[in-house]
N, C-alpha and C positions, 0 to 999 in steps of 0.2 A: 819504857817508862811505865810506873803503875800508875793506878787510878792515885794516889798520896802523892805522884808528881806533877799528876794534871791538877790536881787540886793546888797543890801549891802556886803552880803556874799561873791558875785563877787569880789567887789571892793577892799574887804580886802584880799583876795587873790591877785589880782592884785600886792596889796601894798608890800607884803609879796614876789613875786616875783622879785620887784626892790629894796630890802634891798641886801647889800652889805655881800659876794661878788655875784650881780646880775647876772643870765645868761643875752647874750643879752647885754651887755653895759645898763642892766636895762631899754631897750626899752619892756616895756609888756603890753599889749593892751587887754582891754575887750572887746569880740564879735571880729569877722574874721574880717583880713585885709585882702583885695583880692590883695594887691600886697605891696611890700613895697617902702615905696619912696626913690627916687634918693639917691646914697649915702651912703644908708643905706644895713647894710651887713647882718643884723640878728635883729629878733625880737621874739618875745612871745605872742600866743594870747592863753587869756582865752574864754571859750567861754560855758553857761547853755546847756547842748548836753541834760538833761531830767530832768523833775520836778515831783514826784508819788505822788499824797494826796492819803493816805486811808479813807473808809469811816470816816467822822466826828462820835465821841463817844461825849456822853457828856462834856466830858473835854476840847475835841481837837481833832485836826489832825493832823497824823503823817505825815510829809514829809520824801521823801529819793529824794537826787540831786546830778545828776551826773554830774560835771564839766568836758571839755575836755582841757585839754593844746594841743598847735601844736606849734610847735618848725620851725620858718621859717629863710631859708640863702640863698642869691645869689651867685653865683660863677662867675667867668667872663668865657666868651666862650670856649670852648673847656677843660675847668679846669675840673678835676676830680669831682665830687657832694659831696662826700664822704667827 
């Protein structure tokens, strides 16, 4: 697999996360958001956390990819986090 297939891979997970009924009001975002914008109470990133080729055989390379989901919320001050 190239990097254009692990990308892809991302994206349809992405996709996969904003099908109905979405977490997140289906805000899911590939790669980390370091904060979310204004307004916004809750989002979803995906994000490639590791990518392992084994040696190439003559056929191929095996990949293993490990995705991370992170599940992000604001709360207003003082509000419980929970």
């Amino acid at each position: 697999m190239s990097a254009s297939a692990h990308l892809a891979i991302q994206q349809q997970l992405v996709a996969a996360l904003t099908q109905a009924p979405a977490l997140a009001s289906g805000r899911a975002y590939a790669n980390p958001v370091r904060e979310l914008p204004e307004g916004t109470a809750t989002a979803i990133t995906l994000t490639t956390e590791r990518s392992d080729g084994t040696a190439p055989t003559v056929h191929a390379t095996d990949w293993r990819t490990t995705y991370r989901v992170d599940c992000l919320a604001t709360a207003a001050a003082g509000a419980d986090p929970a």
